[in-house]
N, C-alpha and C positions, 0 to 999 in steps of 0.2 A: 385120309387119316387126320389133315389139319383140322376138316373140319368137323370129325367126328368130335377130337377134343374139343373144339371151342363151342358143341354145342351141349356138350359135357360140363364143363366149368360157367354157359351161361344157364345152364338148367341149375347148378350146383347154388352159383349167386343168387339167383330167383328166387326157389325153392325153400321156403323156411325151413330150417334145422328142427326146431321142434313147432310143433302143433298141439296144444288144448284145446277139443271139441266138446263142452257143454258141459262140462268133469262139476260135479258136487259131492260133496265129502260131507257125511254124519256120522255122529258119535252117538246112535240110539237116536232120541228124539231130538237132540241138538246138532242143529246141522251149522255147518263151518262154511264151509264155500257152497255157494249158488251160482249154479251157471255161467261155469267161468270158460271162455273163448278168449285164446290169444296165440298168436305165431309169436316168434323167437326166430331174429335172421341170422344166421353165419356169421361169425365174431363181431356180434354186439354185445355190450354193454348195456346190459338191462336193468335197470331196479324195479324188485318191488316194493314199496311204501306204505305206509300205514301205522296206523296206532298198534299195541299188543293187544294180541286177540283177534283181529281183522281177519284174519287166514292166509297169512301171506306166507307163513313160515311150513302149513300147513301143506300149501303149492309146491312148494321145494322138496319136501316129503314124498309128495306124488311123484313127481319128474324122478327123485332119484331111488325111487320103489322102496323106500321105507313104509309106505303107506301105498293102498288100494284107494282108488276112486270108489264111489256109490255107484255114481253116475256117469257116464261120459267115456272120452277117451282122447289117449295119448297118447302123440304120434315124434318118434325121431326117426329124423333120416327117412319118411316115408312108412317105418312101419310099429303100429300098434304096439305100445310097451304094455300094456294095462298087465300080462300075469307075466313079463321076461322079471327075472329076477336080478336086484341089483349090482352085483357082481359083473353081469353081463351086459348093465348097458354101460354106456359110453362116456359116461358122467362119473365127475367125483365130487363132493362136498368138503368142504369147510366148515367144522362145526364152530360155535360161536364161543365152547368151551377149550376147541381145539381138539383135544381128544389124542394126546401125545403118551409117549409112556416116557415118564420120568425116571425108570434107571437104566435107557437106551443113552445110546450119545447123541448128536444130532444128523451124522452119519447114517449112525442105525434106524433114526427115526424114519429118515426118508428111504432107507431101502430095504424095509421091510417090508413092503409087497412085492419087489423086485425077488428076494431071497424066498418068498411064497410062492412064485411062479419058478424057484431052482431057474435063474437068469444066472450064468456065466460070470465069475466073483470078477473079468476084467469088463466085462459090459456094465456088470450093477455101476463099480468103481466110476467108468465113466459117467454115466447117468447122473447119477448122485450127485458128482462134482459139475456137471452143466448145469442142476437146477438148483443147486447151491447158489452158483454164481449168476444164475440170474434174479435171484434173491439177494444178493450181497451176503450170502454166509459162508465165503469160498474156506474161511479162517476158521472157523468154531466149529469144523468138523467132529473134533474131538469133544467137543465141550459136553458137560452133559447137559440135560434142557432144563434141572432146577438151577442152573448158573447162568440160564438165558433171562432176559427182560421181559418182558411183554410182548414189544415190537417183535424183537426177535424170534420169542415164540412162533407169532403168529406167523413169523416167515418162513418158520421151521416148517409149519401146517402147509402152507400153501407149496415149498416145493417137495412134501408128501406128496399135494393132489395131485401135481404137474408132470411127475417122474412118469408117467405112462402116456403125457400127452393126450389126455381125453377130450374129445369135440366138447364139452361143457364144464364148467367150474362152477358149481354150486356155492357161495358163500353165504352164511347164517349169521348176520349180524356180528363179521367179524371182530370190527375195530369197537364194539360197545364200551371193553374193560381196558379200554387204554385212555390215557391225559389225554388234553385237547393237542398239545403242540405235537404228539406221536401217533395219534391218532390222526391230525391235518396232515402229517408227513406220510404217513400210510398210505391215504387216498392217493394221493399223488403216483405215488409208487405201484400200487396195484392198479392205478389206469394206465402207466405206464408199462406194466407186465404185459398187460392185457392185449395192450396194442404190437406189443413184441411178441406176440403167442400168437397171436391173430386169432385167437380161443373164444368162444364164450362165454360170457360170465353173466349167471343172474345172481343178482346182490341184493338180499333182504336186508333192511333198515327202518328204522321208525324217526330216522334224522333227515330232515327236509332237506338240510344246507348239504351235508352228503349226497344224499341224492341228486341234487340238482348238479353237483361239482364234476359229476363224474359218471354219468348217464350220457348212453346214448339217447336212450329212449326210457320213460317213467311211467311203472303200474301204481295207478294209485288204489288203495285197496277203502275198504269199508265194511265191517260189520258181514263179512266173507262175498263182498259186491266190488266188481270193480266200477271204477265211477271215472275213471280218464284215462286211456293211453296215449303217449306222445313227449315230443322232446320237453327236456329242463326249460329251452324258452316258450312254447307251448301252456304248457300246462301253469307256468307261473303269469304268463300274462294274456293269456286265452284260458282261463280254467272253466270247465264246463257246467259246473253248478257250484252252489254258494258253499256246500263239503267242501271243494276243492278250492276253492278261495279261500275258505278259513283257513284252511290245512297247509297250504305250502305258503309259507312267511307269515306277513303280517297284512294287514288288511281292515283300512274303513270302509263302514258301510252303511248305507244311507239308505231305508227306503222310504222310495218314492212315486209319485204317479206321475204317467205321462199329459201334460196340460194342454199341448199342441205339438202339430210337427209341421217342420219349414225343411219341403227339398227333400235330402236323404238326412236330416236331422231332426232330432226332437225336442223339445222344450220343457224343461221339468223344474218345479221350485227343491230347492234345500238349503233349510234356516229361511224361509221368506225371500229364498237369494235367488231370480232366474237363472236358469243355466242353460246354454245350450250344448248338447250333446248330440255322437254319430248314432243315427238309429240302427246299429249293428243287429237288432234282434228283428226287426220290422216289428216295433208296437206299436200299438194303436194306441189314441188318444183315450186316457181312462184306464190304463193299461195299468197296474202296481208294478213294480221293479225294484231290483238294487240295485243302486248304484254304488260302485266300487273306487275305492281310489289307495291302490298302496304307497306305505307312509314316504319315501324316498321321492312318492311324483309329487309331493305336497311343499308350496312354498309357501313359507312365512316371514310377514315382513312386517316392521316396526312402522308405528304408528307416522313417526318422523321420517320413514325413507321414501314412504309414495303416495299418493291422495288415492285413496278409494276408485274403483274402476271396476267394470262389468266383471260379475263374476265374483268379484271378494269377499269370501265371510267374514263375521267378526268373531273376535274369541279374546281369549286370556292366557298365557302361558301358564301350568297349572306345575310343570316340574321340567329339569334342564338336566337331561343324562347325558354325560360325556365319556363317549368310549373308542377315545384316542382319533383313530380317522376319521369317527361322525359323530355329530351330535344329536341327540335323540329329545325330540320335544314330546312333551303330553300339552293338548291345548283344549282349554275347553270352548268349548261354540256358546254361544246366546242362550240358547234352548236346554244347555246343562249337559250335551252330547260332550263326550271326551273323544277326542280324536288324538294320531299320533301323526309326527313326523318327522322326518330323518336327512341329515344333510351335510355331506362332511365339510370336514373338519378347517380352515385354511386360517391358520394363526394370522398371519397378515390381512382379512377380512375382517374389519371391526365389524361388518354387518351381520356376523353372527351371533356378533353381545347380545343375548335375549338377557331378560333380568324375570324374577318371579313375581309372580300378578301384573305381569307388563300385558296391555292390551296391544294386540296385533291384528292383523290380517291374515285370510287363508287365502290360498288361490289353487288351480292347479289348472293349466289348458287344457283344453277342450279335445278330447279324444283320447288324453290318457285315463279316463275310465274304463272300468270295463261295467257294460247291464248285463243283467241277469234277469229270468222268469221269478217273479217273485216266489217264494218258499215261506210257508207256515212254520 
């Protein structure tokens, strides 16, 4: 018996919760998703990412049968949803609009699929008041939802989806229409739901810093292609093509060719500057590349603080943004290249007194780039 469960619960672990096999989605001659494969494991936290328009939000349609594939198919739990209708599977969403009725109270909001299903007015009663409070709305019961806030709203929304405990939670670009400071408090809080649910959650967004904050794992989407999956450190500092480096943060980029290689290193000029670098891609000599350097790996230093040394470009301080823990420089290179860099903030540092049209140095050590196949 022991070990019938445990092999039960390790097939369960294993076993991704949902499965997309090959699924493409057209609208007539415009198609949206192309050949899209992805597993989804047992209480992760997934995003998908992407500009609007990409298909990401499109995906989420599929999985919760609002929408039919063209192509492909889609598997929970082992079996085939493509014509189970939504009601029956096991998922709920979170729309982005919410989709609350405003002359409910907030009570009534969340237990009106409860009272749809004729559930027992002392079960509903409990229910209601458990995913209240794991929302923090054990108090506004009464309230009605046009006297709620934003945040609140949307807490209202999610313990709707929750009240039935479903294996997946759909969320549609929840936090978009909220401030920054309730909207950073949000994240927080729904990764901390999330993790007390032990639930599923895929989370569409077209916010990088979101994503990254609060991802297990990150789809990066494009033009209905995905183009990377893998964790927030992953994808921000291994990104698979030059999309994905533009796309998540900020990012210089330098192309260049490879001039020689030394060992498992390679030898590339930029600005006239040699550089040596890890030949992470195996190129060859003659090879085009980008070289990558995000602005935070990038140090710069005044003309007065160090003598020139392997590796240092020259430049100009071009503008000096200050925003409170870091300061953000634009500098330009020799060659008239603007580059950025980032570096916080330490009031007792005079060494970050840059001043405008100050000439300085660049630098950044050797390996925090990342090469790439060159891209047209």
């Amino acid at each position: 018996m022991i070990i019938s469960v445990f092999l039960y619960l390790t097939e369960h672990m294993t076993t991704p919760l949902i499965e997309i096999r090959h699924v493409c989605k057209s609208y007539g001659n415009t198609s949206i998703l192309n050949d899209i494969s992805l597993s989804v494991n047992h209480g992760e936290f997934l995003t998908l990412l992407g500009p609007s328009g990409c298909g990401k939000t499109t995906l989420l349609r599929l999985i919760s049968g609002f929408e039919s594939p063209t192509q492909g198919d889609i598997y929970i739990n082992g079996q085939c949803v493509n014509r189970l209708l939504p009601q029956k599977r096991d998922v709920h969403t979170v729309f982005q609009s919410y989709a609350l009725f405003p002359h409910l109270s907030v009570f009534e909001n969340v237990a009106f699929a409860l009272r749809c299903k004729k559930v027992p007015h002392q079960e509903i009663e409990e229910r209601v008041f458990d995913a209240l409070r794991l929302v923090q709305l054990q108090d506004f019961s009464e309230r009605n939802i046009k006297q709620l806030s934003g945040g609140q709203q949307q807490r209202v929304a999610i313990a709707r989806a929750i009240i039935n405990r479903p294996q997946v939670l759909l969320l549609d670009e929840p936090l978009s229409s909220l401030d920054y400071r309730l909207r950073k408090a949000m994240q927080s809080e729904l990764k901390q739901l999330q993790k007390t649910l032990n639930m599923t959650f895929i989370f569409v967004t077209h916010d990088q810093e979101e994503a990254l904050s609060m991802s297990d794992r990150i789809v990066v989407f494009n033009h209905g292609y995905i183009e990377q999956v893998g964790t927030p450190k992953c994808v921000y500092e291994t990104p698979a093509n030059l999309y994905v480096a533009k796309f998540i943060g900020e990012a210089n980029i330098f192309d260049v060719q490879v001039h020689s290689l030394e060992n498992s290193n390679l030898i590339t000029f930029v600005e006239e500057v040699s550089l040596l670098c890890k030949n992470s891609g195996n190129y060859k000599i003659g090879d085009r590349i980008h070289l990558i350097v995000r602005p935070e790996d990038i140090r710069v230093w005044s003309l007065s603080e160090v003598d020139k040394t392997e590796g240092m470009l020259p430049g100009r301080i071009a503008d000096i943004i200050y925003k409170g823990s870091t300061v953000d420089l634009q500098v330009i290179l020799s060659s008239g290249k603007m580059i950025y860099a980032s570096e916080f903030f330490d009031e007792d540092d005079d060494k970050l007194e840059y001043t405008l049209n100050e000439n300085v140095w660049v630098q950044w050590l050797s390996g925090w780039e990342v090469l790439l196949p060159y891209e047209d």
